[in-house]
C-alpha positions in Angstrom: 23.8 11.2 -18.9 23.3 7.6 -20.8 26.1 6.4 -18.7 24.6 7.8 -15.5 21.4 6.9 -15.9 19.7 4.0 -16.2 16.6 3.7 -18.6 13.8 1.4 -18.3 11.1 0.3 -19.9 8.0 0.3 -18.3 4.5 -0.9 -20.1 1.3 0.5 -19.0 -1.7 -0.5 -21.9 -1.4 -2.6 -24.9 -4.0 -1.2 -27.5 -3.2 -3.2 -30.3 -1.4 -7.1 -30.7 -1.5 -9.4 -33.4 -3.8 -7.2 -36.0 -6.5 -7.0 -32.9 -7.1 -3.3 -32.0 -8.0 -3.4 -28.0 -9.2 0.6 -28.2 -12.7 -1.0 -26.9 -11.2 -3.4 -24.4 -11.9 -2.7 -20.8 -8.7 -1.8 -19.1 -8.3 -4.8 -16.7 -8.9 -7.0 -20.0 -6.0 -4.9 -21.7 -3.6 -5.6 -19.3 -3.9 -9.0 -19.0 -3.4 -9.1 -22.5 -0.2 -6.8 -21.8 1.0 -9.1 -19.7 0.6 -12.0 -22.2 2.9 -10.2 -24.5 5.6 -9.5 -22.5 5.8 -12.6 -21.5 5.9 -14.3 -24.6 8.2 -11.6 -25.8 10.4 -12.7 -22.7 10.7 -16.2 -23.8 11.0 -15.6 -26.9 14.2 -13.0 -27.1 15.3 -12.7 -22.9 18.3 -10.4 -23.9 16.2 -8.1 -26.0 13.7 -7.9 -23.7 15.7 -7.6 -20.3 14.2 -5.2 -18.4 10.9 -4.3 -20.0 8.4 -4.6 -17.0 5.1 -4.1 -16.4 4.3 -0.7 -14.5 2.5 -1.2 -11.2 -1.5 -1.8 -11.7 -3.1 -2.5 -8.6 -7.3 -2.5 -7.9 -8.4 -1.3 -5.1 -11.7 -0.8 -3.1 -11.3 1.9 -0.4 -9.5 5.6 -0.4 -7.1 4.2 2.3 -5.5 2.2 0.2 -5.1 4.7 -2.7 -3.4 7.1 -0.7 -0.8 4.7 0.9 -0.2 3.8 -3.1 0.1 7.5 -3.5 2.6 8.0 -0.2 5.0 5.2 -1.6 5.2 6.4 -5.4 5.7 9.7 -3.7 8.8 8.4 -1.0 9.8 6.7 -4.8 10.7 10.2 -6.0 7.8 9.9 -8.6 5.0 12.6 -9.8 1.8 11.2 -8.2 -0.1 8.4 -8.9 -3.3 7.8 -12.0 -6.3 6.4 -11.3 -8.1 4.6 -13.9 -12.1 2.8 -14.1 -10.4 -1.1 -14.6 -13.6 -1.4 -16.8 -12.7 1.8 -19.0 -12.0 1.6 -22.8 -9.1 3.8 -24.5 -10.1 6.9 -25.7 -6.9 8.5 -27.7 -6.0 12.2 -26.7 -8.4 12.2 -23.8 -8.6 11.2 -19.9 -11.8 12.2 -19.1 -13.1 11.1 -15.9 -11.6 8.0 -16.5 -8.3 9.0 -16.0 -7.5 10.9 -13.2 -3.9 12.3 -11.6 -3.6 12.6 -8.1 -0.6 14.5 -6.9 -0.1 16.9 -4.1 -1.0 20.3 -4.2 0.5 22.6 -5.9 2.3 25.2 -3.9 3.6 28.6 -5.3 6.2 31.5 -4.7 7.0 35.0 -6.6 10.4 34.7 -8.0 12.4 37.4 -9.6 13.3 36.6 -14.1 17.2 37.1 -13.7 18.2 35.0 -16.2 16.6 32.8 -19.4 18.0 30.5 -22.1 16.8 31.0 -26.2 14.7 28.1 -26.9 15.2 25.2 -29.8 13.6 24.5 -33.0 10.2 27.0 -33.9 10.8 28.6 -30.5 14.7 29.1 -31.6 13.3 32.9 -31.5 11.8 32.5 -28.1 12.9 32.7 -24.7 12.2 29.1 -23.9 13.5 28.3 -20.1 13.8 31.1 -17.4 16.3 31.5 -14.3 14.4 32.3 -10.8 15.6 33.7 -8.0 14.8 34.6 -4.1 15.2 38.1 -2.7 18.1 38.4 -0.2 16.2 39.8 2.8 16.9 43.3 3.9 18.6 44.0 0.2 16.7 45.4 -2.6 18.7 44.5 -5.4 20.6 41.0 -5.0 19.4 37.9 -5.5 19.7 34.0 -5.5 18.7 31.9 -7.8 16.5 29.0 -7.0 15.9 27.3 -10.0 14.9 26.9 -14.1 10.9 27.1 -15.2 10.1 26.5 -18.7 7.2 24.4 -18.1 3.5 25.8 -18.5 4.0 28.2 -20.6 2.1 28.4 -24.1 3.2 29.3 -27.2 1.5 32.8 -27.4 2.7 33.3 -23.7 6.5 32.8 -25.0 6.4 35.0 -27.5 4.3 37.7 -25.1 7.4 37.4 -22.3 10.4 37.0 -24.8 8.6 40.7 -26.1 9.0 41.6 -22.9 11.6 40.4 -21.3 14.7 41.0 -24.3 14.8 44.6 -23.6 15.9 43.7 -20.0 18.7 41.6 -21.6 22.4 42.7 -20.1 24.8 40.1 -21.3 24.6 36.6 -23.4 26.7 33.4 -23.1 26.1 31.3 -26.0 22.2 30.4 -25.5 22.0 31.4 -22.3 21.6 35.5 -21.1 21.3 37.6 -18.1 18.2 39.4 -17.2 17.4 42.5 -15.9 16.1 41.7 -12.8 12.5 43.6 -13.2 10.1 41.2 -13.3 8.4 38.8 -10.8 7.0 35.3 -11.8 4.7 33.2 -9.6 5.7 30.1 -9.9 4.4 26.4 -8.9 6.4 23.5 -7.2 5.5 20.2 -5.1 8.5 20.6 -3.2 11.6 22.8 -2.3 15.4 20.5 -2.0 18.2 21.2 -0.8 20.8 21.8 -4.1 24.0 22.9 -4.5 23.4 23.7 -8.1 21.8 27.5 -7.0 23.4 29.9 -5.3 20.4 29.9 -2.7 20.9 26.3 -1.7 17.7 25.2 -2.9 15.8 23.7 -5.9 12.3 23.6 -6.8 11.2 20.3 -7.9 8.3 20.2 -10.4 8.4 24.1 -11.4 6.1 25.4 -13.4 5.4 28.8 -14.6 1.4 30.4 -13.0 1.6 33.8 -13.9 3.2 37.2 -14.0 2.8 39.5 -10.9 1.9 42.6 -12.3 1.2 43.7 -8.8 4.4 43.1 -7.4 7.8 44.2 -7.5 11.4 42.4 -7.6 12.0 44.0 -3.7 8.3 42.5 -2.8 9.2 38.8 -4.3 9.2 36.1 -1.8 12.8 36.2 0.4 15.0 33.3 0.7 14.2 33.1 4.1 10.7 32.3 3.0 12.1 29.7 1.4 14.1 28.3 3.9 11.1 28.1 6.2 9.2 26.4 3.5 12.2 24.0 2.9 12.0 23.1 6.7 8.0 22.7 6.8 7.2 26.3 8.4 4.9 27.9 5.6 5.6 31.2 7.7 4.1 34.2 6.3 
C-alpha cells in the first residue's frame, strides 16, 4: 500500500517552537506561528520538507459559508469538517465547545454477524473486526455481505460479543472465521458505495458498530434491496 498510496503531511496547530509552549496562545496566533515554521523549515531543508503543507484554516462569519466548506471537504472524499473559536487556547485531551465536528448524519441498518477476524495485541483473544451482511429478499437463510465494522466498539463490549459470538463459530482461515449467522448488528454509515469487494455490490463507508438487535432476528435484518434503494437515494421503508 506504500507504493499505492501517497502520504502527506498536513499541519494543523503548533503548540510548542523554539522552547515557547503556545498551550495558551489563541488559535489564529498559533497558526501564524505554524506557518512561520514551515516556512523556515522550507528554506532551510526543501527536500526534507517537500510536501509538508498547511491544512486548510479558513475564518468565516456566516453559516453559509461553513456549509459550502463542509460540501467541498465532503465531494473531497473527507470525514466532515472542525470548527474551532480562532481565539481558543489548547486544551490537551479535550474539544469542549471549542472544537466541534460537523459531519452528516449518521444513518443505520441491521446487518446479520456472518463472519469476524481475531483481533491483535491485548485484544489477540478478542474478536476485533466483524463481517456484515444484507438479507437476500424472500430467502431466510443466505446472505451478502456488505462490509467490515470494528469501529465503536469498547473494550468490555469485545469481550461481551467474542463470549457470545465463538460458540457460533463454523470454520477458521488463519485469523479470520465464519459465523453462524444468528445475530443482528445495527450498524452506522455516512454513505453506501458501490464495491466489488462484497458479494452484495456494496460498501459501507464510515461503519461503525450502534448496537445489538436483541429484538430482531437474522430473517427480519434489513434486505439488500433496502440497500439498493438507499444506494440510489430512495430511503424506502
Amino acid at each position: 500500500m506504500r507504493e499505492e498510496v501517497t502520504v502527506e503531511f498536513r499541519a494543523f496547530d503548533c503548540l510548542h517552537v523554539d522552547g515557547t509552549d503556545l498551550l495558551d496562545t489563541p488559535l489564529r496566533d498559533r497558526r501564524a506561528r505554524l506557518s512561520e515554521v514551515l516556512s523556515s523549515a522550507a528554506d532551510h531543508d526543501a527536500e526534507a520538507t517537500r510536501g509538508a503543507t498547511l491544512s486548510p484554516f479558513t475564518v468565516v462569519e456566516d453559516a453559509e459559508t461553513i456549509a459550502d466548506n463542509e460540501a467541498a471537504a465532503l465531494d473531497a472524499g473527507h470525514e466532515g469538517i472542525m470548527l474551532k473559536d480562532p481565539d481558543s487556547t489548547y486544551t490537551p485531551g479535550k474539544r469542549g465547545q471549542n472544537w466541534l465536528k460537523r459531519k452528516p448524519d449518521v444513518e443505520t441498518l441491521d446487518l446479520v454477524v456472518t463472519g469476524a477476524e481475531w483481533g491483535e495485541g491485548r485484544r489477540a483473544n478478542h474478536l476485533g473486526t466483524f463481517l456484515l451482511s444484507a438479507r437476500i429478499a424472500d430467502a431466510d437463510d443466505e446472505f451478502a455481505t456488505i462490509g467490515k465494522v470494528a469501529t465503536g466498539i469498547t473494550d468490555e463490549r469485545l469481550a461481551d460479543l467474542t463470549d457470545r459470538l465463538e460458540p457460533l463459530i463454523t470454520d477458521q482461515d488463519g485469523t479470520a472465521v465464519g459465523i453462524d449467522p444468528q445475530v443482528v448488528f445495527e450498524v452506522g454509515y455516512e454513505e453506501i458505495q458501490s464495491s466489488p469487494t462484497y458479494g452484495s455490490g456494496y460498501a459501507l463507508r464510515f461503519p461503525r458498530f450502534v448496537a445489538v438487535r436483541e429484538d430482531k432476528t437474522p430473517s427480519e435484518a434489513d434486505s439488500l434491496t433496502r440497500v439498493e434503494r438507499l444506494a440510489s437515494g430512495d430511503p424506502g421503508s
